[in-house]
PAPA-348831 format. One record per residue (C-alpha): residue in one letter; x, y, z. Coordinates in pm, whole numbers, padded with zeros to 5 digits, always signed. Example, Ala and Ser with C-alpha at 12.3 -4.5 7.8 and 13.67 -1.06 7.14 Angstrom:
<nodes>
A+01230-00450+00780S+01367-00106+00714
</nodes>
This chain:
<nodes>
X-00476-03697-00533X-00276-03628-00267X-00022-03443-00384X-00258-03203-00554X-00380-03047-00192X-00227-02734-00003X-00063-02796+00338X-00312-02675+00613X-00120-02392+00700X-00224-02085+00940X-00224-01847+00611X-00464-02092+00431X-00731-02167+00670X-00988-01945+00850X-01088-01972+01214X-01345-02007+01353X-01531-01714+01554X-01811-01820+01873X-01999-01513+01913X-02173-01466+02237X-02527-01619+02241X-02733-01328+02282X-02570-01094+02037X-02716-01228+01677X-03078-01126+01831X-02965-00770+01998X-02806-00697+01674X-03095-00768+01462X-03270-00551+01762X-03077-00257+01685X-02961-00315+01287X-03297-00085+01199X-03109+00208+01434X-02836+00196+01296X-02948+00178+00896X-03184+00443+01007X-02880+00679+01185X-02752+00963+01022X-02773+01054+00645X-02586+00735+00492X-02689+00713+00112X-02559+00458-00017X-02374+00500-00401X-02583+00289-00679X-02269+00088-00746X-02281-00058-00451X-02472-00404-00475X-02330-00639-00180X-02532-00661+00132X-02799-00470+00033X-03129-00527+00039X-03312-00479-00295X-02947-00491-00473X-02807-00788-00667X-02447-00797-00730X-02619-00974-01044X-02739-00612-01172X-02339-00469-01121X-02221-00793-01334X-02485-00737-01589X-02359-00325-01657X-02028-00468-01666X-02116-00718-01895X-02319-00426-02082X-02027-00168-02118X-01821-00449-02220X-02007-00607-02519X-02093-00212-02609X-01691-00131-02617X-01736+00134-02346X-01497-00041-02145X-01167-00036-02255X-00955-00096-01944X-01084-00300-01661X-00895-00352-01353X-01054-00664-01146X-01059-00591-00736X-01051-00878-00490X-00994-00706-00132X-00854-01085+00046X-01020-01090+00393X-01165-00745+00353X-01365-00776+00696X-01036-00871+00860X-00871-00499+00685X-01137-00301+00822X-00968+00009+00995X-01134+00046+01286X-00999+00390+01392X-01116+00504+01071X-01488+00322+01082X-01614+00550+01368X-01489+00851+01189X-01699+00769+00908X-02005+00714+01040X-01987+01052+01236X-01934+01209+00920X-02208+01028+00773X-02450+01212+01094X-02498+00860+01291X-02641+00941+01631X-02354+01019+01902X-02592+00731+02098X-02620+00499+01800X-02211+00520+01773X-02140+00495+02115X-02327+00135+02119X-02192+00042+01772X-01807+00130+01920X-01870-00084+02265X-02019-00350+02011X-01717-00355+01808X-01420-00253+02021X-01560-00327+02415X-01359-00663+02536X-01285-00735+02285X-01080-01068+02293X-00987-01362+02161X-00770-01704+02232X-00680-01967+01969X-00745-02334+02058X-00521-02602+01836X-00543-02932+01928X-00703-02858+02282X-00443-02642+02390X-00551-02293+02490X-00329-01994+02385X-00344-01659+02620X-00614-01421+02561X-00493-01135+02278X-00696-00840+02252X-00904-00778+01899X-00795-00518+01735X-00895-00522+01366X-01171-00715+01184X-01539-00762+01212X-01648-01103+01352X-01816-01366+01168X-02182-01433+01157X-02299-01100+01271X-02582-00917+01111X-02399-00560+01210X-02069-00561+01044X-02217-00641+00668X-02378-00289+00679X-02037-00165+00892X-01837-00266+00630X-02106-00125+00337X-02034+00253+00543X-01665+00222+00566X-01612+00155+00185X-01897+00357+00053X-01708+00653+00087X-01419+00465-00162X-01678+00390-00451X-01756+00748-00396X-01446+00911-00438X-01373+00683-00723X-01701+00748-00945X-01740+01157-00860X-01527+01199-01223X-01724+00961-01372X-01872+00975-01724X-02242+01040-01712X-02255+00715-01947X-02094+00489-01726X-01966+00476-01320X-01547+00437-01272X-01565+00131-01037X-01848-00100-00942X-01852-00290-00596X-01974-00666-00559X-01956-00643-00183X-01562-00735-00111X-01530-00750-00482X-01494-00477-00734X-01416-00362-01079X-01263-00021-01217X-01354+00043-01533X-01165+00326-01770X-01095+00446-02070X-00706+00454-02071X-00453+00273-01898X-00368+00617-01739X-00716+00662-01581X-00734+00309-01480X-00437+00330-01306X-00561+00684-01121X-00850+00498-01041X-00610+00193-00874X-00404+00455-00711
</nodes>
């Protein structure tokens, strides 16, 4: 049906990002750095882009504290274009609290911030080039693990209170769930 389908409007659609040839092999070069850099331990609740995690085990405790009534108030969390929020101010920060090399940054920052440019094409016509300023681009092997740093410290900060039974807030990767007792500690938790 026609009538049934969204106009293809700039809100609705996703573009699409040409990364520079050699960068997908430099990055999986250097992605064993940068896990490796500084003392990043990761929270157990977090299951997306991990390897060894399933966002499958993180579905199955929710499903667990659910059926066992432990979970009273759950608050669903679906961060819309999450890669495109990332601060990027705030990313570097992190890390350097985390103790990543002052080397392994330094490359991660020219990867991420360096020339950073981009220019829209729609139907052949070229806009101006507009410098990149937040995001993390499509298709690279870096940014899944950048983004796992930046909101590790989140899930974190949200499950230090926790009961010993059960964690606060679970992460699916750009998905999450907060999970309380009361409606007053769930909405702490979404504050």
């Amino acid at each position: 049906m026609q009538g049934s389908k969204k106009p293809y409007t700039a809100t609705n659609s996703r573009s699409i990002s040409l990364m520079c040839l050699f960068r997908k092999p430099f990055e999986f070069l250097i992605l064993p750095v940068v896990l490796r850099s500084g003392n990043m331990a990761y929270s157990g609740s977090l299951a997306g882009f991990r390897s060894g995690y399933s966002t499958l085990t993180n579905f199955l405790t929710l499903h667990h504290l659910i059926e066992a009534d432990a979970a009273q108030h759950i608050v669903f969390l679906d961060f819309a274009s999450a890669f495109d929020r990332v601060s990027w101010p705030y990313l570097p920060q992190e890390r350097k609290q985390q103790g990543m090399n002052p080397l392994v940054l330094r490359l991660v920052y020219q990867l991420m911030y360096r020339d950073m440019s981009y220019l829209l094409i729609i139907n052949g016509c070229e806009s101006q080039k507009q410098a990149r300023t937040c995001g993390l681009l499509q298709g690279s092997l870096l940014f899944p693990i950048l983004f796992n740093h930046f909101i590790n410290s989140l899930l974190r900060s949200l499950n230090w209170n926790s009961q010993p039974t059960f964690p606060s807030a679970l992460f699916f990767a750009n998905d999450g769930v907060l999970i309380a007792s009361t409606v007053t500690k769930a909405q702490s938790l979404l504050n």
